[in-house]
C-alpha positions as CSV (number, residue, x, y, z in Angstrom):
1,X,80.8,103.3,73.1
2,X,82.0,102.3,69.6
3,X,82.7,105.7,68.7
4,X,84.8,106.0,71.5
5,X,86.8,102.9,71.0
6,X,87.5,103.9,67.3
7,X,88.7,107.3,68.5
8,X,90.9,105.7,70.7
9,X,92.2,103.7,68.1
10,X,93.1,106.5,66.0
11,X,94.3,108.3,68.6
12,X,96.7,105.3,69.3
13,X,97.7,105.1,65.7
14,X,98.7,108.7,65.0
15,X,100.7,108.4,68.1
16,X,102.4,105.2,66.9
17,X,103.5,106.9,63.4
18,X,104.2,109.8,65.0
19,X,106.9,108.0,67.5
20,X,108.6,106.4,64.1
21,X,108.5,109.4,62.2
22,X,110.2,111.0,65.0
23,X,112.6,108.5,66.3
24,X,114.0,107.5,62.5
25,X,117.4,108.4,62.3
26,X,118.7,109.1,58.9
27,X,120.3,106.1,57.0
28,X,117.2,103.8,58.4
29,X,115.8,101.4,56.5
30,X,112.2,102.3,55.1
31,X,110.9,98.3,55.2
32,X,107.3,97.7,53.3
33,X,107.7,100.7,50.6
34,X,106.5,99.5,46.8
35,X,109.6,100.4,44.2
36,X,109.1,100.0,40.7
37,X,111.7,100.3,37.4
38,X,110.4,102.2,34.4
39,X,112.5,100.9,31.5
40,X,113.3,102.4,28.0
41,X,111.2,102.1,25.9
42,X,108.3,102.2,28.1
43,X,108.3,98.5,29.5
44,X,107.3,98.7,33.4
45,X,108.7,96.0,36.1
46,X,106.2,95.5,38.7
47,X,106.6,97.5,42.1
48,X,108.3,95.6,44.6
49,X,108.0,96.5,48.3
50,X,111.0,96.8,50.2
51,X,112.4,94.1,52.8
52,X,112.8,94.9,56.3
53,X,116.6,96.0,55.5
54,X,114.6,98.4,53.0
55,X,116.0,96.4,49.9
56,X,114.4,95.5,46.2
57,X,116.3,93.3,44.5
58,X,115.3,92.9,40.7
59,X,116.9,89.8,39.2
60,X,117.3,88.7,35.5
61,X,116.8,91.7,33.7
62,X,116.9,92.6,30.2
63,X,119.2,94.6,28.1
64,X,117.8,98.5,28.1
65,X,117.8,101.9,30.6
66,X,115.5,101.7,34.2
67,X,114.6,104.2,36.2
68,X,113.2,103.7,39.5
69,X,109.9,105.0,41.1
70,X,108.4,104.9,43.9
71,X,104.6,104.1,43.6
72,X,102.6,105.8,46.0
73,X,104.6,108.4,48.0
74,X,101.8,108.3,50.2
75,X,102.9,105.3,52.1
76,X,106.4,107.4,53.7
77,X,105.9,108.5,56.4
78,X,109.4,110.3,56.6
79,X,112.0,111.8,53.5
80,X,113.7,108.9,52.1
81,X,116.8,109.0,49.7
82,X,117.3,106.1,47.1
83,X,121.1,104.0,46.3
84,X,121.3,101.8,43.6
85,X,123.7,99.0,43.1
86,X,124.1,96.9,39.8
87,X,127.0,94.7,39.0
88,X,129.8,96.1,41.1
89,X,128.7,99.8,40.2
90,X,126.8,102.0,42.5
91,X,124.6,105.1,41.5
92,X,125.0,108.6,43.3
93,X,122.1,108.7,46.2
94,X,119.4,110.3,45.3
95,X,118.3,113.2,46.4
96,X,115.4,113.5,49.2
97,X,112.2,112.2,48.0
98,X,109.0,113.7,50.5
99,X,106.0,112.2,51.4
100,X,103.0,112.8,49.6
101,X,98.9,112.3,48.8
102,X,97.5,109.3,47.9
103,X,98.9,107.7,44.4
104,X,101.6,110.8,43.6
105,X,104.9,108.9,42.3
106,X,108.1,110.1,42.6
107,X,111.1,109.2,40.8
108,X,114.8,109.1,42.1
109,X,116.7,112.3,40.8
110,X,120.0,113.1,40.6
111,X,121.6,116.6,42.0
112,X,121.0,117.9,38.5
113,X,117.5,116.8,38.4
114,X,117.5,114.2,36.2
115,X,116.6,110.4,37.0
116,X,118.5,108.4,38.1
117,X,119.6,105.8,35.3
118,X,121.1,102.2,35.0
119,X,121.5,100.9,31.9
120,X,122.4,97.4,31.3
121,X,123.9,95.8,28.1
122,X,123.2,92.1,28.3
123,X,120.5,90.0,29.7
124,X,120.4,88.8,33.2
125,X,121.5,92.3,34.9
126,X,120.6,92.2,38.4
127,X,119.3,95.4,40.6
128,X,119.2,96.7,43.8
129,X,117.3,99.4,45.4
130,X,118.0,100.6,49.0
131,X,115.3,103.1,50.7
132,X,116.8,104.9,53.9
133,X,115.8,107.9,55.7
134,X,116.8,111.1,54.9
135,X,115.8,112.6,58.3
């Protein structure tokens, strides 16, 4: 009887992330998705999940270059795309980032193929990550 009732249970919970997978509709927020900056040189900001509106603010920043990462591409369960807004700039979105296996990263990457950058001159930059669907 217990193997039954934890079939069932998977059974319900592939169907559940199937049914969001399938019903996402691209620009949708991806809530509950760790982001983290890599900065130059080599300093790390702690991942951050993303909010329900799929946003990561980082607040009082130092002066140097950040990349942005997503931790564990494991934990999409659909292609995502990555804006970044600093100041009153905005990056280019980045280009689709895919699901994965358990603990691959994956950066946000330009057109070109190059990571995405923001670099910030004085102290106390403030940025934001947004994580939408791509399809």
């Amino acid at each position: 009887m217990k193997r039954f009732t934890a079939v069932i249970a998977v059974c319900a919970a592939f169907l559940t992330l199937t049914a969001t997978a399938a019903f996402a509709k691209v620009g949708d927020p991806i809530p509950g998705i760790p982001v983290g900056l890599e900065g130059d040189p080599g300093s790390i900001v702690a991942p951050i999940p993303t909010n329900g509106e799929g946003n990561v603010t980082f607040n009082n920043m130092k002066p140097g270059r950040y990349t942005f990462v997503l931790i564990d591409t494991s934990t999409l369960k659909v292609p995502c795309r990555i804006s970044v807004t600093f100041g009153r700039e905005k990056l280019p979105i980045s280009e689709a980032i895919l699901p994965g296996k358990h603990g691959a990263q994956a950066f946000a990457l330009d057109k070109s193929g190059h990571k995405l950058t923001v670099a910030l001159d004085r102290a106390g930059g403030q940025i934001t990550v947004h994580l939408q669907t791509e399809k």
